[in-house]
N, C-alpha and C positions, 0 to 999 in steps of 0.2 A: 931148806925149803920155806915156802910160803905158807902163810895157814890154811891157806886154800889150797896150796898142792897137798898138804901135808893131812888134809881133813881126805880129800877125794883121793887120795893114794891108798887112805886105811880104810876106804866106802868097798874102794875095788879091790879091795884083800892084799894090796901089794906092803912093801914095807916103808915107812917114811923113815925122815932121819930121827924121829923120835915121835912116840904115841901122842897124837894129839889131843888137847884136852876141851871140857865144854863144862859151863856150868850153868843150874835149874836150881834157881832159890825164889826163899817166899820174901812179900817186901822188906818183912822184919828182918831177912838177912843182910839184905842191900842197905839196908839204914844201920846196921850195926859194921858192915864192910867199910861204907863209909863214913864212918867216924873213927874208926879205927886208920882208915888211910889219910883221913883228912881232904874228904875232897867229895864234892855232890855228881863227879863223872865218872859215869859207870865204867865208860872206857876207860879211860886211866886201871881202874879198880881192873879189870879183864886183865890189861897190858901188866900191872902188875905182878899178877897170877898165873902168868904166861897163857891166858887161854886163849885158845882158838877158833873155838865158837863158827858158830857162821850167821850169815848177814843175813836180814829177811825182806819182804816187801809185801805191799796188800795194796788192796783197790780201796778206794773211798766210798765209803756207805751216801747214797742217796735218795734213797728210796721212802716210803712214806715213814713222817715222826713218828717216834719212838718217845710213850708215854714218859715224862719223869717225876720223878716223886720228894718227899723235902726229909722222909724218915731215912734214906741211907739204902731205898730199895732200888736196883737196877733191874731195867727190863732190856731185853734184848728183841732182836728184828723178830726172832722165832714168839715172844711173846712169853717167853718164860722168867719169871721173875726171880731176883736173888737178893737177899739182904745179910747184913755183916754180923756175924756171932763171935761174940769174945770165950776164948777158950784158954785156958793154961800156958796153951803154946803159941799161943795168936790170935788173931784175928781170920776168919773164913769168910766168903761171901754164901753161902749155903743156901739152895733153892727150897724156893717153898710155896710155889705156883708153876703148874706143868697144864699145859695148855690143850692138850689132846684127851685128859686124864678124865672128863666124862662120856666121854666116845662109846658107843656102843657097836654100831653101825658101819658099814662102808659108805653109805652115805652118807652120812655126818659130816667126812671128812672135805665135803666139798663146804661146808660152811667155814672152813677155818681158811685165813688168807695163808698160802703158802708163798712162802720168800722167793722171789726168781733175783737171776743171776742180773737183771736189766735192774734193778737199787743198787747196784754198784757201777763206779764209774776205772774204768781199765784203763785210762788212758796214760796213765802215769809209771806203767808197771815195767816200762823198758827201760826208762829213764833213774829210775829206784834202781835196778839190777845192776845199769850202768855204773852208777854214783859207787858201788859195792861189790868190787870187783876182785878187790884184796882179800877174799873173804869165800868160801863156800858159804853158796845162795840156795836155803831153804825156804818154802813160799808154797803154802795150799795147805785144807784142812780136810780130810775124810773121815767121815765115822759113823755109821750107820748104826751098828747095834749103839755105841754112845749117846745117839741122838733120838732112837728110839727109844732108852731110858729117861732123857730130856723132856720130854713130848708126854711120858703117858706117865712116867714114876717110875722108880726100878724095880720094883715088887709088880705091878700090875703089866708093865711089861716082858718081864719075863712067862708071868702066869700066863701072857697073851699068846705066846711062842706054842704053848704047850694046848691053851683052851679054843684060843681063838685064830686061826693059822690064815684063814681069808681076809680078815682083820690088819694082822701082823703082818701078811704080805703087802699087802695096798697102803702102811703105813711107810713102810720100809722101804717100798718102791717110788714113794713120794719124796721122800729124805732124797732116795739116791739119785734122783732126776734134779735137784737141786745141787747137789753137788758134784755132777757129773759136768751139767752146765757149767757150772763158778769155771770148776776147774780148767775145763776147757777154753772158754773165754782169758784167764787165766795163762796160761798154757803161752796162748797163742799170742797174747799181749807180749809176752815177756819174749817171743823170737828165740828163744832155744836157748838163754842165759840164767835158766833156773836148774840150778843142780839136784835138788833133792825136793821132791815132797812128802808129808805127809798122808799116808791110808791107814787108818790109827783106829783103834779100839780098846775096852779095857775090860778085855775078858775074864780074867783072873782074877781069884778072890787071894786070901790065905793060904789057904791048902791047893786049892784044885781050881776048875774052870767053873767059870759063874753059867755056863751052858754046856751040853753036851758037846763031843764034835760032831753028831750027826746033823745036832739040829744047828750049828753052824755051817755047815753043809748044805741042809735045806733051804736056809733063811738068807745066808750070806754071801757065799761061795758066786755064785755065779754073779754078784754083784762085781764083788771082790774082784775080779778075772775083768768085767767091763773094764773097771779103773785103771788094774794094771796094761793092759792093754792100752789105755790113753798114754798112760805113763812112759809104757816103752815108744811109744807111737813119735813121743816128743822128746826122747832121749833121757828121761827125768828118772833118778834112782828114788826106788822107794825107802819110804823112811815109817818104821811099823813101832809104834811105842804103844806098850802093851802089860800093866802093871798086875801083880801076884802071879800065883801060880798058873802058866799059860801054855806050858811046855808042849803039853797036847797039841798045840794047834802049828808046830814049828816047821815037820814036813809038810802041810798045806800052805804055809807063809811060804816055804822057800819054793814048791811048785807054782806061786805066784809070781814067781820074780824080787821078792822082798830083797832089796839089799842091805839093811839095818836093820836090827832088832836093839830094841831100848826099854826099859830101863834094865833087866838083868833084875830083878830082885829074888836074891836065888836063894835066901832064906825064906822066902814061900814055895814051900812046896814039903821040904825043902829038894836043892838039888845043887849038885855037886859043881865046880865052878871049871875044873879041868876035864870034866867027861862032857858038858856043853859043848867047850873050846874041841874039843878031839872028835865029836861026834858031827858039828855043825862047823866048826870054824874055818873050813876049805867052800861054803855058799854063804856065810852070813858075816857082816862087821858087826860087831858088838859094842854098845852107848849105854856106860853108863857104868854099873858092875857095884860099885864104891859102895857099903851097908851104910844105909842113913835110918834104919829101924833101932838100933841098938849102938852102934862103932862109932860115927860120927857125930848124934847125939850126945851119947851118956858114958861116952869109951875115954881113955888118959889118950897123952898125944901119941903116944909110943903105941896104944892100941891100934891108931888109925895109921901110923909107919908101916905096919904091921899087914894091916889090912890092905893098903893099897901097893905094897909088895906084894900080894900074894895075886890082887887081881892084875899087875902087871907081869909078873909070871907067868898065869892060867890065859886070862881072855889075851893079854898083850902078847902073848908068845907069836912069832913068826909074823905079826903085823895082823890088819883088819882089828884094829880095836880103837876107841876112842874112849875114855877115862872119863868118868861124870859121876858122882851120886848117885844111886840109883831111884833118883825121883829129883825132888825138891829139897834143898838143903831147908830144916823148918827152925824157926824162932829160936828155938832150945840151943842149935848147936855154936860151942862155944866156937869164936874167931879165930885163935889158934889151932886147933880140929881141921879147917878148910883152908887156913894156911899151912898146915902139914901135910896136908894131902896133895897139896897143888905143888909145893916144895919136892916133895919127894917124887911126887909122877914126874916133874918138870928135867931133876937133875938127874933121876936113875931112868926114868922110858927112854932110855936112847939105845938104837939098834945098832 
C-alpha cells in the first residue's frame, strides 16, 4: 500500500498491509534526529523511519499586521501573546497575555477585533492538496473550549462555565463563528481532496476531565454537532486529539461521528489499553498510544520494544490504529528510544 491508502485504510477500521505510523516531536527532537541522520530534511528523516504521516495545507494569513516584538515575544491574529522559557527539557513558547482576560460584560466583547475568515487568502488550498497526493491530507483547526482558555486564561475560564454561563456562551459562540467560517471556506477551496480535519480539544487533565460531561454538553455539544455536520457535509473524517484523562467524553465523540481519537495517553487516568481497543475499537481508529510520560523518555531500549509491542497488540489488533507517541516526542528522549520504536512498529505491525 501507499501511505495514503494505508493511513485511510486504518481511519476507516479496515486492515492495511501493516500499521501505519506518524510522528509529533518538539524542535529539540528534529535537531537531534537530524544529526544523528546527518541531514537538515525532514523528509529524508520521516522516509527513514518509515513514517507515514500525512500531508497538510493552510491559507495564507492576510489580514491586518500582527504586532512584533525584538524580546522573542510572538503575537498571534487572536492577539494573544507567547514568549520562549527555558526549561530542563527545553525550550516552551508559554503564554502570558490573554486577550479577553479583563472582560466582564457581553458587551465588552464587541470592543475586541475578532479574526474573520476574509484575513486569509484560499486560493492556493487546491493546488497544495494537489502537489500532496501521495500522502493522507489533513487540513483545518477546531477548538473551542481550547480557545476559550486562550482568550480569557485557564482558570478564569473554567470559573466562567460554572460563574458566568451568558458570558461563557457569547464568548464560545464567537470562537465558533470563526471557525466554522475558516473551515468552511476551507472546505470548499480544497474541492473534496482534504481527508481528515481536525475538531480538537484538550479536555483531560491527569486523572479526570478538566470539565464535567454535563457542562460539556451544555457549553459544547451542540457546537460540536454544527462542525461535524460540515465535516460529513464535505466527506472530511474527523480527527479528535484530546490529551489526559478524557475517556468520559468517548461515547459523545463517537455519537459525533469522530473518526480518530489521538493521543491515547492511557496512563492518565489511568486505563486499560485492551479494554479501550474492545469496548471502542469496532467506531473509533486510534493515533498514537506509544508512553512518552515515562517509556520513551527515561525507559532502556528493550523497555520501549516492549511497549510498543504491547500497543501493537492492544490498539493495533484487527487494524484501525496508527502508532505515534502519545503526544510530542520531548527534548529528553534519547535517539535510539524513537529509533526503536519506529524499528519495531515498522518490521513487526504487519497484518
Amino acid at each position: 500500500m501507499t501511505s495514503r491508502e494505508r493511513v485511510l485504510t486504518a481511519i476507516d477500521l479496515g486492515t492495511p498491509d501493516r500499521v501505519p505510523l506518524d510522528i509529533w516531536a518538539t524542535g529539540e527532537v528534529w535537531e537531534k534526529l537530524q544529526a544523528h541522520f546527518g541531514t537538515a530534511d525532514n523528509q529524508v528523516i520521516r522516509e527513514r523511519l518509515h513514517i507515514d504521516g500525512f500531508a497538510s495545507c493552510a491559507p495564507e494569513y492576510i489580514g491586518p499586521p500582527v504586532p512584533q516584538y525584538s524580546d522573542g515575544t510572538v503575537e498571534n491574529f487572536w492577539g494573544m501573546r507567547n514568549r520562549p522559557m527555558q526549561y530542563d527539557t527545553g525550550i516552551y513558547m508559554e503564554q502570558y497575555h490573554y486577550p479577553l482576560a479583563h472582560v466582564k460584560t457581553v458587551a465588552e466583547l464587541d470592543e475586541y477585533r475578532w479574526p474573520s475568515p476574509d484575513w486569509f487568502d484560499f486560493s492556493t488550498i487546491r493546488r497544495q492538496c494537489e502537489e500532496n497526493r501521495d500522502r493522507a491530507i489533513m487540513a483545518g483547526y477546531t477548538a473551542p473550549f481550547y480557545y476559550h482558555n486562550l482568550l480569557r486564561g485557564l482558570e478564569q475560564s473554567l470559573v466562567d462555565l460554572a460563574a458566568e454561563p451568558e458570558l461563557s456562551h457569547a464568548i464560545i459562540g464567537r470562537i465558533c463563528e470563526f471557525f466554522y467560517g475558516f473551515a468552511e471556506r476551507l472546505f470548499e477551496a480544497a474541492g473534496g481532496l482534504i481527508d481528515v480535519s481536525q475538531l480538537t480539544d484538550d479536555f483531560g487533565t491527569q486523572t479526570d476531565l478538566m470539565i464535567s460531561v454535563g457542562m460539556f454538553d451544555e457549553y459544547f455539544l451542540a457546537h460540536y454537532r454544527r462542525f461535524a455536520d460540515l465535516f460529513c457535509h464535505h466527506g472530511i473524517r474527523i480527527f479528535h486529539h484530546d490529551d489526559g484523562a478524557m475517556w468520559e467524553l468517548i461515547p459523545r465523540l463517537i455519537d459525533l461521528g469522530v473518526a480518530v481519537l489521538n493521543p491515547i495517553q492511557y496512563k492518565c487516568g489511568p486505563i486499560d489499553l485492551g479494554w479501550l481497543k474492545a469496548t471502542y475499537g469496532d467506531r473509533l481508529c486510534f493515533h498514537g498510544g506509544v508512553d512518552n510520560q515515562e517509556v520513551l523518555p527515561f525507559g532502556t531500549v528493550e523497555q520501549v520494544l516492549v511497549e510498543t509491542r504491547r500497543c501493537l497488540a492492544t490498539l493495533g489488533s484487527g487494524g484501525g490504529y496508527i502508532l505515534a507517541p502519545c503526544h510530542n516526542f520531548q527534548a529528553v528522549t534519547p535517539v535510539e528510544n524513537i529509533i526503536a520504536m519506529y524499528e519495531t512498529a515498522y518490521n513487526e505491525g504487519v497484518y
